[in-house]
N, C-alpha and C positions, 0 to 999 in steps of 0.2 A: 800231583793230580788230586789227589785227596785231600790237602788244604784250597785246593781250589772248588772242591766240592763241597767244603763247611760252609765257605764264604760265597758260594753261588747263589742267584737272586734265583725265589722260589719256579717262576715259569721257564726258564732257562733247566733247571731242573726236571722241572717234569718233560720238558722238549727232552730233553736228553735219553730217558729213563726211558718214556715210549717211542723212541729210536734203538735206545738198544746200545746205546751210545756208552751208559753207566748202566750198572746192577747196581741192586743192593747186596746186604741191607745201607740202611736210610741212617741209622745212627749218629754217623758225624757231619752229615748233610744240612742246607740250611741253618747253619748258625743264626740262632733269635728267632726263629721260625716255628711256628704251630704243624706240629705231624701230627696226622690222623687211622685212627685204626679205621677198618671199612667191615660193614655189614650191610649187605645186600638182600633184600626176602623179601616174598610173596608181602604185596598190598594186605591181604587176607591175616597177615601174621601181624602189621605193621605197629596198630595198636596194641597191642599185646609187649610184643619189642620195647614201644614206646613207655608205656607203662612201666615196663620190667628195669627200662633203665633208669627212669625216675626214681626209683626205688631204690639203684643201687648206684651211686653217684660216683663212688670211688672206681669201681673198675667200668663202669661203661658213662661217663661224663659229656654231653652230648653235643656237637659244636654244631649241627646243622642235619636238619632233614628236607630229604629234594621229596619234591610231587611221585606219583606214580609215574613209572617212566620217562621220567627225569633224568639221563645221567650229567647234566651239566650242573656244577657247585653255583651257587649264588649268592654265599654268603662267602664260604670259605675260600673262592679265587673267582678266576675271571680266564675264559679262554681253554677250561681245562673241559677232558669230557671222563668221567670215573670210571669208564669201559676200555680205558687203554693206559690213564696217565700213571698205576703203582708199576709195571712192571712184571709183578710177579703176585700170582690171585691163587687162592685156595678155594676149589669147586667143593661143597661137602652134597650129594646129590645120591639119589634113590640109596643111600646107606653107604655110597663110599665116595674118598675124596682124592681129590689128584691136585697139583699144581699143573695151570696156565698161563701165559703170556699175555692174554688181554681174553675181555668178558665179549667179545659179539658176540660169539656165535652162543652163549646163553643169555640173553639181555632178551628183557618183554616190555611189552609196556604194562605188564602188574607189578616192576619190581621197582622197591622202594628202598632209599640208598639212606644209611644213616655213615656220619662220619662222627667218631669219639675221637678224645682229647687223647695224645701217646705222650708218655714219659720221657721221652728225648727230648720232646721240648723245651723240657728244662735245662738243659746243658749248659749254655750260654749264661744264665742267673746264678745257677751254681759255681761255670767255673770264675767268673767275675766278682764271686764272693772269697774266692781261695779252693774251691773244693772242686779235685780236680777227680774226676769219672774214666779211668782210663781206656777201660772196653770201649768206651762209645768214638774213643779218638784214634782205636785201635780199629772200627770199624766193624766191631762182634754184636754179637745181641743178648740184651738181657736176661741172665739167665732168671726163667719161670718157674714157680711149682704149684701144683694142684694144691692147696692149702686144706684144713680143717673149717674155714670160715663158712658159713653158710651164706650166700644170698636171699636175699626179700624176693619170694617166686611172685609170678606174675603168670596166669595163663598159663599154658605150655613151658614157658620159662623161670628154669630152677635147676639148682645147683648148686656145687662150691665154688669160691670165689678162685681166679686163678692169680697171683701174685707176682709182681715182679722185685728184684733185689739187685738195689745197689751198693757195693761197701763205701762206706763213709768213714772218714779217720774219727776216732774218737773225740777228739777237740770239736768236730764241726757239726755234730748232732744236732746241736738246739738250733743252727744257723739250716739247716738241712730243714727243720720241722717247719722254720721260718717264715724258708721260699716258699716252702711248696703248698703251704697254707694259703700263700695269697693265690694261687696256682688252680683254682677247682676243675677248668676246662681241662684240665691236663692231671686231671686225679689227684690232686690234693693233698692234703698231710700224708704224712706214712698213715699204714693200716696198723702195721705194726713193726717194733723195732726188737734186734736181741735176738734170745733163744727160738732158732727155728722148732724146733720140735713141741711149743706152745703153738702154732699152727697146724701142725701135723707133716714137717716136714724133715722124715728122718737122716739124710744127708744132704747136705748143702752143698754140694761138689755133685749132685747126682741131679741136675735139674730135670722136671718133664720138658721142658723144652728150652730154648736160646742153646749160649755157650757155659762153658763152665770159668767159673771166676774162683781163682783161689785169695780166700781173704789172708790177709797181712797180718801182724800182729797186734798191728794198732788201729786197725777195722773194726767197724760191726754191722751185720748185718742189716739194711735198712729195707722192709718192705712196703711195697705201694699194692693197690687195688689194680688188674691188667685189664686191658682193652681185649684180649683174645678167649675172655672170658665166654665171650657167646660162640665160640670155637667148640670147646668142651660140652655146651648146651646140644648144639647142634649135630652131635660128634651121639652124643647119649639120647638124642630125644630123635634121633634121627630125623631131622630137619633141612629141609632143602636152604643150603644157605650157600650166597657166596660172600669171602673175605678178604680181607691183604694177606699172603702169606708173613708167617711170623717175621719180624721184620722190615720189613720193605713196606713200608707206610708211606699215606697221602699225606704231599708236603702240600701246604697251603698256603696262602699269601698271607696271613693273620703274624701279625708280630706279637713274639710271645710275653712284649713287656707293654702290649696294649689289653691283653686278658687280664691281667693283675684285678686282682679285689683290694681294697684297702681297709 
């Protein structure tokens, strides 16, 4: 079931997902496929949002913003509607948050949908260079941490950066720094690689969020900029926002060796 799920065509996918058909998380899903983090807010907020991600290219990379009231993609698929196709939504609302099944019954027409670039979409570049990512074939999620890094505030918008970490064998670093360079829609170079606690991240087995990945001996810890970054914003600045639960991301029609930079 699950290799049929790497290699399933992206709208096939999402039919499934808002059936109910498959859960996530999304990680070994669409093989070659562009996944997308989801932030949802107030029109009122939007530039600000907009702005703030500009700013910060590594954790919030931005593949497409719909109209007020929009929930249909236009750029990033065809057929999809962004109030039902993730599955699985994180409400953060008058100061608290809950996971839901799909966004009607909050959906206006003030809110304004941005979708970022997720890290899974690398999988397919990576493992076709030799570097094989086991958690995400395992079906886990990457483990996260609240890092040290500061964000470029914007507005209302401001904070630490949130991080995600993959182990990479030692040998495939520079080939790792490679891909993901050509990669910006999908966060880009590492942020940083090595010693977690030059981030501010005192055990590495103890993420603020995903799964726990024990590194091997011949690993090292490789970190990227996270999409769930405006999670923590919204979470601290009490901010009416909806999101993908960590996760369970919008898979897109976008192939992920047509975003390439050269």
């Amino acid at each position: 079931m699950q290799e049929n799920l790497k290699y399933d065509i992206p709208k096939n996918l999402r039919k499934k997902i808002t059936e109910s058909n498959v859960v996530g998380p999304t990680s070994a899903y669409a093989y070659g496929h562009i996944q997308a983090n989801l932030v949802i807010i107030d029109k009122s907020y939007a530039f600000d949002f907009l702005s703030y991600s500009m700013l910060n290219p590594s954790p919030c990379p931005i593949l497409e913003v719909l109209d007020p009231g929009n929930p249909f993609p236009v750029k990033s698929a065809t057929n999809s509607d962004i109030r039902y196709d993730l599955g699985k939504y994180l409400i953060f609302q008058n100061g608290k948050s809950k996971v839901v099944e799909n966004i009607k019954d909050y959906w206006t027409k003030s809110k304004v949908t941005f979708l970022i670039g997720c890290l899974f979409s690398m999988q397919k570049h990576f493992e076709e260079s030799g570097i094989i990512i086991n958690h995400l074939n395992e079906n886990k999620i990457d483990p996260t941490y609240i890092s040290n890094i500061p964000t470029n505030s914007f507005g209302i918008f401001d904070g630490p950066m949130i991080v995600s970490m993959w182990p990479i064998h030692k040998n495939y670093i520079t080939k790792a720094i490679a891909i993901s360079s050509k990669l910006p829609s999908v966060h880009g170079k590492p942020i940083h690689i090595g010693d977690p606690g030059f981030i501010g991240i005192d055990d590495i087995e103890n993420p603020d969020y995903g799964d726990i990945i024990k590194l091997k001996s011949d690993e090292i810890p490789v970190f990227w900029g996270c999409g769930i970054t405006p999670q923590l914003i919204a979470q601290q600045k009490n901010i009416d926002m909806i999101t993908h639960h960590p996760g369970n991301m919008y898979i897109t029609d976008l192939k992920t060796n047509e975003m390439e930079i050269i």
